[in-house]
C-alpha positions in Angstrom: -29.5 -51.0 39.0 -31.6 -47.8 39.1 -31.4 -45.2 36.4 -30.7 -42.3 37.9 -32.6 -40.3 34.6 -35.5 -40.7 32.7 -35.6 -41.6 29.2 -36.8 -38.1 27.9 -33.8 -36.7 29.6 -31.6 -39.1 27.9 -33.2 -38.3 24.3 -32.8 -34.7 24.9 -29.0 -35.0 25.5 -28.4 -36.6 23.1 -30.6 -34.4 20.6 -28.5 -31.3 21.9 -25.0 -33.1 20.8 -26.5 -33.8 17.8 -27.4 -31.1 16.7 -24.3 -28.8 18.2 -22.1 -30.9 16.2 -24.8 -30.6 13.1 -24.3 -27.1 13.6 -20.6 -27.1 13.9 -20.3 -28.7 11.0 -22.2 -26.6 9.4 -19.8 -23.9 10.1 -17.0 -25.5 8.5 -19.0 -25.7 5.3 -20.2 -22.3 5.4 -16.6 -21.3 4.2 -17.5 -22.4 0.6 -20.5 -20.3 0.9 -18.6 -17.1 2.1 -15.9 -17.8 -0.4 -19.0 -17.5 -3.2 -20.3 -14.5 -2.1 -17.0 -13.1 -2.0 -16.7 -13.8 -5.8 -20.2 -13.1 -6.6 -19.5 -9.2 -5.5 -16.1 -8.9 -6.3 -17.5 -9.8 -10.5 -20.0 -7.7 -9.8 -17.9 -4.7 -8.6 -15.7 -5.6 -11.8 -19.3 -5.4 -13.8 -19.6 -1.9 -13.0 -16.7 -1.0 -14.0 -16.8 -2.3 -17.2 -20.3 -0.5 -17.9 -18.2 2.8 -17.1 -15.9 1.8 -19.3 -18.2 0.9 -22.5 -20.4 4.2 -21.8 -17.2 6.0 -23.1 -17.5 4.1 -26.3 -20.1 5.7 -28.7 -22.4 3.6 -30.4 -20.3 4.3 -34.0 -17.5 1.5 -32.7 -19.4 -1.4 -34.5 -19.5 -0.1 -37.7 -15.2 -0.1 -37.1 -14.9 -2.8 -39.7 -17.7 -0.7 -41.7 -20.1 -2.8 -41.5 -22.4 -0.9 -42.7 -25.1 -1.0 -39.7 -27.4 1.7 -39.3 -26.0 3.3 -36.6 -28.4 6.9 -37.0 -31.5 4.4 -36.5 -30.2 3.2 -33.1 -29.0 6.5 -31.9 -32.6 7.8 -32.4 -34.0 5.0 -30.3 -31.4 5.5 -27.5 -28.4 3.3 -28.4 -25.7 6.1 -27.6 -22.6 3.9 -26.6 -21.8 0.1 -26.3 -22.9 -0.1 -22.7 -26.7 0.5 -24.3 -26.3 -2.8 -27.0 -24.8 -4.6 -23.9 -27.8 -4.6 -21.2 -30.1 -5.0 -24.5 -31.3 -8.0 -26.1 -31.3 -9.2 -29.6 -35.2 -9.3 -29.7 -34.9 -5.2 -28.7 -32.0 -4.5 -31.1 -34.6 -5.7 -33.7 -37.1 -4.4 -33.0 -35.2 -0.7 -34.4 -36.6 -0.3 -37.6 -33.8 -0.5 -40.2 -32.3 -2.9 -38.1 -32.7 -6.8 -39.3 -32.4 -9.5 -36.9 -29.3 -11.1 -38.7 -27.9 -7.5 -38.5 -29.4 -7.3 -34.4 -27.3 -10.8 -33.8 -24.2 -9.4 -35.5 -24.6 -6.0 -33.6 -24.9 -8.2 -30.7 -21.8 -10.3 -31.0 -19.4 -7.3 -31.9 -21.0 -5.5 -28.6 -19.6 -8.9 -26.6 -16.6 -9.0 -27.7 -16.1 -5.7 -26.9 -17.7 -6.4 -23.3 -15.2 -9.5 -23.2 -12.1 -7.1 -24.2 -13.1 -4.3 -21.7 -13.6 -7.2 -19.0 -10.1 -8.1 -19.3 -8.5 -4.5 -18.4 -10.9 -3.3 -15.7 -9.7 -3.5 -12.7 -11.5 -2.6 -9.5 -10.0 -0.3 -7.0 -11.4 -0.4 -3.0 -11.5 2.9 -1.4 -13.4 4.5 1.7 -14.4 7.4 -1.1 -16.2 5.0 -3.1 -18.5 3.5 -0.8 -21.3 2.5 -3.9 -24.2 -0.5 -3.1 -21.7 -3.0 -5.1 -18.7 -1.9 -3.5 -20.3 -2.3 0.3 -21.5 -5.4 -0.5 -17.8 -6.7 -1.1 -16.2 -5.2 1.3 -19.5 -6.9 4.0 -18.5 -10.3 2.3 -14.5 -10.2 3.0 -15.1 -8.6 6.2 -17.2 -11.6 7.5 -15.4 -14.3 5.8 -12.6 -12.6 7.7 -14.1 -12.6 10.7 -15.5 -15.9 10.5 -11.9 -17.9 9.9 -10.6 -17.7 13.4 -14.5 -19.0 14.7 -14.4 -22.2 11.8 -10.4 -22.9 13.3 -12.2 -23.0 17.0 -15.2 -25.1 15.5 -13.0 -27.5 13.9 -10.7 -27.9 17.5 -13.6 -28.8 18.7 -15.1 -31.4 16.6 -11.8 -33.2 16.2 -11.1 -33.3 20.2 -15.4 -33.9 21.5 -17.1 -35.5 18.0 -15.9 -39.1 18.6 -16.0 -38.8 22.0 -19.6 -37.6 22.0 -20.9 -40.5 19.1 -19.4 -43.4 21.6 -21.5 -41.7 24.6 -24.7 -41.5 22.4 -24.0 -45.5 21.1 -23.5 -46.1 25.2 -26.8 -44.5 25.9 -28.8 -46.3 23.9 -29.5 -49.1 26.3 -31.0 -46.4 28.4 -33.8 -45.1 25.9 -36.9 -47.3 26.5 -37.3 -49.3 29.7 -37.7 -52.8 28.3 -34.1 -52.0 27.1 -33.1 -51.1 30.5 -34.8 -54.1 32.1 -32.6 -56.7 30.1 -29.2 -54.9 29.9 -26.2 -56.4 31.8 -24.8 -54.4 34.4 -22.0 -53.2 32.7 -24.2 -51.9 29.7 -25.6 -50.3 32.4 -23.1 -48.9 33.8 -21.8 -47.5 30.7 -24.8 -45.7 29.8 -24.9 -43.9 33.5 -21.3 -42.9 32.8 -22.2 -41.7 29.4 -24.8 -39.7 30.3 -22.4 -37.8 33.2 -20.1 -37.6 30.5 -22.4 -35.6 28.1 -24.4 -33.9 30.8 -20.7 -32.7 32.0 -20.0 -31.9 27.9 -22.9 -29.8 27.8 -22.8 -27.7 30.9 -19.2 -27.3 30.8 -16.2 -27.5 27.8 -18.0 -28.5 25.0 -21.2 -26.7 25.4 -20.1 -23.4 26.8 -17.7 -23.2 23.9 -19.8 -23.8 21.3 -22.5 -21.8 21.8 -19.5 -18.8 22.1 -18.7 -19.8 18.3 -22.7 -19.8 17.5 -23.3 -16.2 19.7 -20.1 -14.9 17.7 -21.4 -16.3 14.5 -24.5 -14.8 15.1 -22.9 -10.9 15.8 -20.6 -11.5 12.2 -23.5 -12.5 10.4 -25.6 -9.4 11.8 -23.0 -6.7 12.0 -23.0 -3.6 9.8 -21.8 -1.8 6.9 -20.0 0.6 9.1 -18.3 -2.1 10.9 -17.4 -3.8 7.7 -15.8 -0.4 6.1 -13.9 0.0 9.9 -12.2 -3.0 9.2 -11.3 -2.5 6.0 -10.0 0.6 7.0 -7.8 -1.2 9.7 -6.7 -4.3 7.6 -6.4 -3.2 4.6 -4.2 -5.8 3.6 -5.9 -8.7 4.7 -8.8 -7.7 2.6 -6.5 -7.3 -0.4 -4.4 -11.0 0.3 -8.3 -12.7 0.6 -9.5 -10.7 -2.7 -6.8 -12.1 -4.3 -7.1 -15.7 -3.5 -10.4 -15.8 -3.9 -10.6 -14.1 -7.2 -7.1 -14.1 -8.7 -6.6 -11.4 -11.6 -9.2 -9.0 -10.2 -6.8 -6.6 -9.4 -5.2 -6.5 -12.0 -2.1 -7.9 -10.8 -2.2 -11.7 -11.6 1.7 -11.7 -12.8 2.4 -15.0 -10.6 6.2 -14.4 -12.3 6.5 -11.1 -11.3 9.0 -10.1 -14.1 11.7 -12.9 -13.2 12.5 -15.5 -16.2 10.3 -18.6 -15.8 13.6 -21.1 -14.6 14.6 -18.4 -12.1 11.0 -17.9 -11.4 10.1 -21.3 -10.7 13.0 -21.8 -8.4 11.9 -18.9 -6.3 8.0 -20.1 -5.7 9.7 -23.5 -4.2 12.0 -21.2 -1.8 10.8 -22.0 2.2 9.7 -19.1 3.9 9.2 -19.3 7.3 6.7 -16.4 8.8 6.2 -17.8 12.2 7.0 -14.9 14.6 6.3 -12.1 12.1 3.2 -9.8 13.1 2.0 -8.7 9.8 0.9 -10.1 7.0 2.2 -9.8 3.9 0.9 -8.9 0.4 2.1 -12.1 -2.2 4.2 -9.6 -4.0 6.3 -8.8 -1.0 6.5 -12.9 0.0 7.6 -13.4 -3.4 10.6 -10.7 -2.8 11.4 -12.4 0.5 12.1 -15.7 -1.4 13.6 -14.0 -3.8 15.9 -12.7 -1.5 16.1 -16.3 0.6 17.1 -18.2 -2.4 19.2 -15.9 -4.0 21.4 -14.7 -1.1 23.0 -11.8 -2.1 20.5 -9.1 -4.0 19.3 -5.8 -4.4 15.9 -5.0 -3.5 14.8 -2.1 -6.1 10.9 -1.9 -5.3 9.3 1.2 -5.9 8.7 3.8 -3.0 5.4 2.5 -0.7 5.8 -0.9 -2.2 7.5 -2.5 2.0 10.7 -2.9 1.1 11.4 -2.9 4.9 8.7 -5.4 5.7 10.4 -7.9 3.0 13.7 -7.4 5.1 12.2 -7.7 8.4 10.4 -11.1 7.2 13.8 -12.3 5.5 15.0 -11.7 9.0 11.7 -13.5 10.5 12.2 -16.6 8.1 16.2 -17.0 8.4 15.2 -16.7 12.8 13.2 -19.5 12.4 16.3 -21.7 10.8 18.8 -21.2 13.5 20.4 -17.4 12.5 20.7 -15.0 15.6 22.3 -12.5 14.4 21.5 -9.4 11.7 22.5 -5.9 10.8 20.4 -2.9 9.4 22.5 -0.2 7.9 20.4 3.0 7.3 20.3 6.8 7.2 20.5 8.4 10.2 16.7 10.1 9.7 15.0 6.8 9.5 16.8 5.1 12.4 14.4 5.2 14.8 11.4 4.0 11.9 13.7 1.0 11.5 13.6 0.2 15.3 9.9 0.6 15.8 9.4 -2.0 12.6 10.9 -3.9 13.4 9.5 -4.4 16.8 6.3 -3.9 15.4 6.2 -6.0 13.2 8.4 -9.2 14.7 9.8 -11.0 17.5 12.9 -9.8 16.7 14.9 -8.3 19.3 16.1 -4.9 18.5 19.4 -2.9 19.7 20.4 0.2 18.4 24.1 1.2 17.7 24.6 4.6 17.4 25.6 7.8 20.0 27.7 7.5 22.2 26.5 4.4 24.0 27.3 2.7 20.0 30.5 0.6 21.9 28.8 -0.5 24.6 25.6 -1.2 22.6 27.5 -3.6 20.2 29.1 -5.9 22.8 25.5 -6.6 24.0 24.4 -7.4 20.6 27.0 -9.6 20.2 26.2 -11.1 22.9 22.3 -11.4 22.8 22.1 -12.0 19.3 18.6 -10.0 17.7 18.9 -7.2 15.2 21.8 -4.9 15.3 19.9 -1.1 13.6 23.2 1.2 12.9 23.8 3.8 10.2 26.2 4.4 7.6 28.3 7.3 9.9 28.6 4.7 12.7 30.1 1.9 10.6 33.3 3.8 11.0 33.5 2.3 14.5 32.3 -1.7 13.9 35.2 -3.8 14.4 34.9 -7.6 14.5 37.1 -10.4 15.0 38.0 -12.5 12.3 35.8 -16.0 13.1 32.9 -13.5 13.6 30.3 -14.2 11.4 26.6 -13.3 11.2 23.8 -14.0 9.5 22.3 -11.2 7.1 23.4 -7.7 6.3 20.3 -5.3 5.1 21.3 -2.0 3.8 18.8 0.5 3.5 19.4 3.2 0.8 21.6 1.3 -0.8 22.8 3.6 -3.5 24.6 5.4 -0.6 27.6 3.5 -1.0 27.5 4.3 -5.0 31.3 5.1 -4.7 34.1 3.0 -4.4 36.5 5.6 -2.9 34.1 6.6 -0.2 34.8 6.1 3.5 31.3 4.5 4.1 31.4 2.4 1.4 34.6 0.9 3.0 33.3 0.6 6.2 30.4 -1.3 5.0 32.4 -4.0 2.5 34.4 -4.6 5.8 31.3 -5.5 7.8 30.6 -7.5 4.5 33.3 -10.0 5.0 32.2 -10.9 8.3 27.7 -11.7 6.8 26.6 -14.8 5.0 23.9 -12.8 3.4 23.3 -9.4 1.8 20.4 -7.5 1.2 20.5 -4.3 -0.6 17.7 -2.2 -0.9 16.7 1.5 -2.5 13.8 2.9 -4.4 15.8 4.8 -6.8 15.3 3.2 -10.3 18.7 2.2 -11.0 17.9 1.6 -14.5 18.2 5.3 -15.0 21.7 5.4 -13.3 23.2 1.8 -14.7 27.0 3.1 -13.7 25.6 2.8 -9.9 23.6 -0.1 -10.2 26.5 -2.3 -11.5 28.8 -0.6 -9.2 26.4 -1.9 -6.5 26.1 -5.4 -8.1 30.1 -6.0 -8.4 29.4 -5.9 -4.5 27.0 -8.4 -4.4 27.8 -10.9 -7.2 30.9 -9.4 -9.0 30.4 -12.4 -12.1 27.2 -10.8 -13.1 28.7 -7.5 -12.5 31.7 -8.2 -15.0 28.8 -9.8 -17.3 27.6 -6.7 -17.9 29.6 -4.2 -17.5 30.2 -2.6 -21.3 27.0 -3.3 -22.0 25.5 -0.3 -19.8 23.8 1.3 -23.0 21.3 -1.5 -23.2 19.7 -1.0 -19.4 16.2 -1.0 -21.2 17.0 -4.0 -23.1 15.3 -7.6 -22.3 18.8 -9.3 -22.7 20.2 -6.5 -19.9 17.2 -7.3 -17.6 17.4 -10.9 -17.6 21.3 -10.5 -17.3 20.9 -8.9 -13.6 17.4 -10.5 -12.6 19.4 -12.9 -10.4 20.9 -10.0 -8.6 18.6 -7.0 -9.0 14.8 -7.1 -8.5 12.4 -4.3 -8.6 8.6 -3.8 -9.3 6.4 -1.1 -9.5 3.8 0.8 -7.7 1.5 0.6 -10.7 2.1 -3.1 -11.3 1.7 -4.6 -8.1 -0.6 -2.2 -6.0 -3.0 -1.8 -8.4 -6.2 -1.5 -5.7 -4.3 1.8 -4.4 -7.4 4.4 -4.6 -6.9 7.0 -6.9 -4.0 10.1 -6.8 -6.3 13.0 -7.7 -3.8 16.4 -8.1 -5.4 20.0 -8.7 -3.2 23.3 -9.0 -5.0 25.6 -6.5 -4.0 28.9 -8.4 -4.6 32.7 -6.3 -4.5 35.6 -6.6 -1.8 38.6 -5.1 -3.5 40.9 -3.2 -1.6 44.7 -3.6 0.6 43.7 -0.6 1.3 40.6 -1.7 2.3 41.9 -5.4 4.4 44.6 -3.9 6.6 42.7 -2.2 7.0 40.4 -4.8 8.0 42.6 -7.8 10.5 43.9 -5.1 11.8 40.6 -4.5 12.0 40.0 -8.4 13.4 43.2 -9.2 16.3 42.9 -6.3 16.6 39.5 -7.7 16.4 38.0 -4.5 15.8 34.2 -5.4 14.2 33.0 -2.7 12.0 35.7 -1.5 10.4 35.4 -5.0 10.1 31.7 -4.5 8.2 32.5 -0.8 5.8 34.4 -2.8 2.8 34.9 -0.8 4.3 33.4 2.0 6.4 36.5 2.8 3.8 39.0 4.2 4.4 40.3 7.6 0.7 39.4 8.5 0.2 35.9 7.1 -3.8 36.1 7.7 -3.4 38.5 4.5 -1.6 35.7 2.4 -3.7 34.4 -0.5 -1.7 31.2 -0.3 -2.8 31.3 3.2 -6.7 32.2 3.1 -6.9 28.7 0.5 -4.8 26.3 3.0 -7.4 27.5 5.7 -10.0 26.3 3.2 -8.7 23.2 2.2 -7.8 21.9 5.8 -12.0 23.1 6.9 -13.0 21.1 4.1 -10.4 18.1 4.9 -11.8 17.9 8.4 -15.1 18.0 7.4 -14.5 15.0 5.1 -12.7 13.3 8.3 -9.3 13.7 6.7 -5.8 14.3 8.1 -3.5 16.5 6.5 0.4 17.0 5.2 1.8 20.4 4.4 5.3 20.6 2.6 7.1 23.5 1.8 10.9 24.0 1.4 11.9 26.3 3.4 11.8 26.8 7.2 9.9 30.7 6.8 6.7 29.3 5.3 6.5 26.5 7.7 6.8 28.8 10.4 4.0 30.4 8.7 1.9 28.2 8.3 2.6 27.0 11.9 1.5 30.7 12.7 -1.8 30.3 10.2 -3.1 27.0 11.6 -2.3 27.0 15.1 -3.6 24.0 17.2 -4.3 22.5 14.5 -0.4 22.0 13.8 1.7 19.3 15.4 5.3 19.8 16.0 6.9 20.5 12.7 9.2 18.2 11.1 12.7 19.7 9.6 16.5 18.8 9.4 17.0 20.0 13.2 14.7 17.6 14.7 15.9 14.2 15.7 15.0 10.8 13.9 13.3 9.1 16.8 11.4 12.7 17.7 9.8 12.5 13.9 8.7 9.3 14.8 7.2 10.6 17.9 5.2 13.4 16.5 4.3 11.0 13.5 2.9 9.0 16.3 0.6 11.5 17.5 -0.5 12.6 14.2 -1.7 9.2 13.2 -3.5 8.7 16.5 -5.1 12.7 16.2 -8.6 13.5 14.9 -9.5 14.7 11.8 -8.8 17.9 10.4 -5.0 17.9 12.3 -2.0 19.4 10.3 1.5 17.8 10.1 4.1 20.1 8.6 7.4 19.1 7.8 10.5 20.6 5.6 9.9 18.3 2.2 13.2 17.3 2.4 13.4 15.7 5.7 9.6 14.7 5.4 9.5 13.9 2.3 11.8 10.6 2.7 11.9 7.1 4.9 8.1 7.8 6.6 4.8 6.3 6.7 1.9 8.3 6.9 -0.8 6.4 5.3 -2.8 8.2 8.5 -3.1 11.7 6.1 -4.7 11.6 2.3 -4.8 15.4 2.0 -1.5 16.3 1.2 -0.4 20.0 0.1 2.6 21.6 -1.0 3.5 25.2 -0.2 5.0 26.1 -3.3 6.8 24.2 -6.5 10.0 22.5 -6.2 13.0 22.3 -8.6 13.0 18.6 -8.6 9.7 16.7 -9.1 11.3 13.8 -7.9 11.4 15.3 -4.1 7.6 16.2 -4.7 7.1 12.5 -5.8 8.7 11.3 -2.4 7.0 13.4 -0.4 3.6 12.5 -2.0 4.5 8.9 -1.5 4.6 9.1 1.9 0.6 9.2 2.1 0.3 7.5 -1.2 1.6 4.1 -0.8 0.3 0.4 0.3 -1.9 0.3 3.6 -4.3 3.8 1.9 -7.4 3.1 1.7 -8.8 6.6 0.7 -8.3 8.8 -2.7 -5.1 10.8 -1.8 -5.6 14.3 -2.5 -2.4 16.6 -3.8 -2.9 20.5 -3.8 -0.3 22.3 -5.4 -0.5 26.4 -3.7 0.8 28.4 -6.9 -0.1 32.4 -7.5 -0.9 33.7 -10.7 1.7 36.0 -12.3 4.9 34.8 -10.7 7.8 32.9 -11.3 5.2 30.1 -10.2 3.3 29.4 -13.6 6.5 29.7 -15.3 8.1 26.9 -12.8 5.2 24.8 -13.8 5.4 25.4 -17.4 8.9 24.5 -17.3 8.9 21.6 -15.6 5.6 20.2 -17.6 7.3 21.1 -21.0 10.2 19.0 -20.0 8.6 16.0 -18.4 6.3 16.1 -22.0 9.1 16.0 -23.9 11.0 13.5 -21.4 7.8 11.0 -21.9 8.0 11.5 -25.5 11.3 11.2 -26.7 13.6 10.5 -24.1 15.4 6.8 -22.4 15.7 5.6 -19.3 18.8 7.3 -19.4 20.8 9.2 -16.1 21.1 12.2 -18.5 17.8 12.1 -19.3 15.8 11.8 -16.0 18.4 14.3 -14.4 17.0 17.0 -17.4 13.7 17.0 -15.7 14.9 18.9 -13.0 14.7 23.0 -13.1 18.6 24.2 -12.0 19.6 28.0 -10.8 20.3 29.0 -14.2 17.1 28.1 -15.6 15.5 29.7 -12.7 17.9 33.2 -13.2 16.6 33.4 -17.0 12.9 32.9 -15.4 13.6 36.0 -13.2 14.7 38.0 -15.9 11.5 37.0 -18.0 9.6 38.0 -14.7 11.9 41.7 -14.5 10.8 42.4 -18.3 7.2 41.7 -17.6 6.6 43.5 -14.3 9.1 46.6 -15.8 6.5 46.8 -18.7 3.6 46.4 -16.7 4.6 49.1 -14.5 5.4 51.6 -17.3 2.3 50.9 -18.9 0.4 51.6 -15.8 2.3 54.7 -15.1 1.9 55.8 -18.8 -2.0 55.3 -17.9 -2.1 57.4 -14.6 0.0 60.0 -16.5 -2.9 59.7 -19.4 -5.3 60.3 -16.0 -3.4 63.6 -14.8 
């Protein structure tokens, strides 16, 4: 039988599988090697940070225990802090004179623990702001091992389907290197090899081959691609950067809590919970998997994260996981204003079908749910009209600002218990710290789990306690912003404070003196030509210097005037404001364009309707038109640019004038919030004393009467000096 190849044709063959599947597996370990340089940076990074950290503590902290070490001698050689007896050796501690070497080894050790003590509190934060040599070379390292996962998963499909199937061609083959080998083969031998070489020529040229050198090619373009590309994608997926950091190097952030505040038995019972995340489009942090067990296993809870922190992505995954058990059927109740937002989540993020009830379609719309199964996105207003027959049942109720049904005797908190009877699950959610209002929080409880509810209920004074905590942990679960999304770049806020131009005063002390409340409050923003308003003249500023910087902005105000006004001011720049009047899926809309807009664009929106139930991690400059009465609406409104998913320093700008009602707002509020930090519990009474009410306000204006009535008669006593 002839051999249709020659024998260097053969060897080369079988040389190219070789080494493709050499290659390939060298791929697969290559993952160790990424996972190492991950760590290598990420320690690193933390190393920098705990140099800044010891260069804030002078040189005179190892004589703490007085020691007695001659701290003057190494100041004079240029041993100011810790950080200096860190990076130096013993042999250069020394070498000070005055300094012995027992006393160089002792300086030395004190120094380390110190290092070893800082170590354990820094934390490192990633932000596009911080872009140092230490901080790019992390963020290059979880970029490419990112990259590089779905390429190994495509290397590894291979090897398992062609590897064996390419070692028994090479073993057939063999008979065909050499022709003495040839010459005394049998036939079949023969026959064999000829088939195995088709078999790997087909390999090469076609499946195997083609798709392997696609893995190498896009190997090769990971490996090579830039810093730039590497900071895009962590701008894009911030989250997947974050889950990676944190497997790779647990504790870096700060947040290593594996228990996240549960008791251990209760704790331990939630990490076994299933959760099933096939069919959900995003991925979560661990935090917010541990709150979808939570919520799995427990059945009936209330959701109490902190503001930014996904409480809807927990529900949309509890939704996700109990989908991929057999449940069809679910119900969001929310507040009419983040309707739409709950729609486009959920589709967004899931499989899950979506239909809303609500309008006048609502009747209509529920028969078809009923029918189609999916989720079933209503609000509190529409309950009124559910009606179910009594074998109906489905699978998990969510409701979304939760604290809305506070009252017993309300008509929507009737509604919804009567939907209640008809769900095998609940799932309460709010960001409200119920601790501060415990009446509400157990009224909400004796909903969910009435025992616990009658377990503490009398005991309401100790909400701060341990005991009370643990009580409601298998009810009631919240965590905080600053415990669990400790890599959030920083919250820098500056008082931008100008001056009244002689218009701008004018009108003022008229508004003051006629003790017109709100005109005083608009102060600045009440000038016929807003291109004269000083308030005015710094936004222009700040929003040129935010686009510059490739930032989007928010601007808040209160009332409907100013944002007119600053509509007026900015222009083009402006998108469609957001206020009360404007429709829940039409804020969603214009939040849609914002985030896909270019830098240096303007959203404004009335802080109360903005200010609640949105994301726009798109904007880090945000700026508020004038003080409010309540901090906590400013804290909302902040937290809609300030929350998981920002990966740049959010910058807050408070617009106050000098002279008005304004510094004496602030003052007020500051003197209280000192003295709430200080003193005060967790306590209703005591959170509700932060805010500034109309009386307080009235004696402010009077203050303000006093002060311009004496200004003025000083100034006319002057021009009458003049004459």
């Amino acid at each position: 039988m002839a051999k249709p190849f020659d024998t260097v044709a053969a060897k080369r063959i079988i040389k190219e599988h070789r080494t493709t599947i050499e290659k390939l597996n060298n791929i697969q370990a290559d993952v160790l090697v990424s996972k190492e340089a991950i760590k290598t940076a990420s320690e690193e990074l933390v190393a920098q940070e705990v140099i800044k950290i010891l260069r804030e503590i002078p040189i005179e902290e190892i004589n703490r225990d007085k020691r007695g070490f001659r701290v003057k001698a190494l100041r004079d050689h240029g041993y100011e802090t810790i950080a200096d007896v860190a990076t130096a050796s013993v042999y250069s501690i020394a070498s000070v004179h005055g300094i012995s070497s027992d006393s160089a080894y002792s300086i030395k050790h004190i120094a380390d623990d110190i290092v070893s003590k800082a170590r354990q509190g820094a934390k490192i934060k990633l932000s596009t702001d911080n872009k140092t040599k230490e901080a790019a070379k992390l963020i290059s390292s979880i970029s490419k091992y990112k990259q590089k996962q779905p390429i190994v998963k495509e290397c590894r499909k291979l090897l398992d389907e062609y590897e064996k199937k390419i070692e028994y061609a090479t073993e057939d083959l063999q008979a065909a290197i050499g022709g003495i080998r040839w010459i005394f083969a049998s036939k079949a031998k023969k026959q064999r090899a000829i088939d195995a070489y088709n078999t790997l020529k087909m390999l090469s040229d076609n499946d195997f081959g083609t798709e392997a050198k696609e893995c190498f090619d896009r190997l090769y373009e990971v490996e090579n691609s830039d810093i730039n590309t590497a900071w895009d994608d962590f701008t894009n997926n911030s989250v997947q950067f974050i889950n990676i950091l944190e497997d790779i190097n647990p504790g870096l952030l700060g947040n290593d809590d594996l228990l996240y505040g549960l008791p251990d038995e209760l704790a331990r019972e939630i990490q076994e919970e299933s959760f099933f995340p096939e069919g959900l489009r995003c991925e979560l942090r661990r935090y917010q998997e541990w709150g979808v067990k939570y919520a799995l296993h427990q059945e009936r809870v209330l959701l109490g994260d902190e503001m930014g922190l996904g409480k809807t992505v927990q529900a949309i995954a509890t939704m996700v996981s109990l989908r991929n058990t057999g449940a069809t059927h679910f119900i969001v109740i929310c507040p009419a204003s983040v309707i739409a937002n709950w729609c486009r989540e959920i589709r967004k993020m899931s499989l899950l079908s979506v239909t809303k009830i609500h309008g006048s379609n609502r009747l209509v719309a529920m028969e078809s749910w009923k029918r189609t199964g999916g989720v079933a996105v209503t609000t509190f207003e529409t309950t009124a009209y559910f009606s179910f027959d009594n074998e109906f049942k489905f699978s998990l109720l969510v409701v979304d600002e939760a604290h809305y049904i506070k009252n017993p005797e309300a008509n929507r908190t009737k509604n919804v218990k009567k939907i209640i009877e008809h769900t095998d699950r609940l799932l309460f959610m709010t960001g409200t710290a119920l601790e501060n209002r415990v009446d509400e929080m157990v009224s909400l409880i004796d909903i969910l789990q009435p025992k616990i509810a009658r377990k503490v209920h009398g005991v309401e004074a100790l909400s701060a306690a341990p005991q009370f905590r643990q009580a409601v942990s298998p009810v009631y679960y919240r965590r905080k912003r600053e415990d669990v999304l400790t890599e959030l770049p920083e919250l820098i806020i500056s008082k931008e404070w100008c001056t009244l131009n002689h218009e701008e005063e004018a009108i003022y002390e008229e508004s003051v003196l006629m003790k017109k409340y709100h005109e005083a409050r608009r102060v600045s923003w009440n000038v016929d030509n807003v291109k004269y308003s000083s308030k005015g003249t710094r936004l222009l500023e700040l929003v040129a210097e935010a686009e510059s910087d490739g930032r989007k902005v928010i601007v808040f105000s209160f009332f409907l005037d100013t944002i007119q006004k600053v509509i007026e001011l900015l222009g083009s720049r402006c998108t469609n404001p957001i206020n009360g009047s404007v429709s829940p899926q039409r804020r969603q809309e214009i939040i849609d364009d914002f985030d896909n807009a270019p830098a240096g664009t303007v959203l404004v929106a009335q802080i109360q309707s903005g200010g609640t139930g949105l994301n726009i991690q798109s904007a880090s400059v945000v700026i508020l038109c004038e003080p409010q009465f309540k901090p906590s609406i400013e804290n909302q409104a902040i937290s809609r640019a300030y929350r998981m998913g920002q990966t740049r320093n959010v910058l807050v700008y408070r617009l106050l004038c000098e002279n008005t009602v304004e510094e004496k707002i602030m003052e007020t509020l500051e003197s209280k919030q000192a003295i709430f930090d200080a003193f005060a519990d967790k306590s209703e009474a005591a959170q509700d004393s932060l805010e500034l009410d109309e009386r307080t306000f009235g004696n402010i204006i009077k203050e303000e009467i006093d002060r311009i009535n004496e200004k003025n008669g000083n100034k006319n006593r002057e021009e009458e000096k003049t004459v």
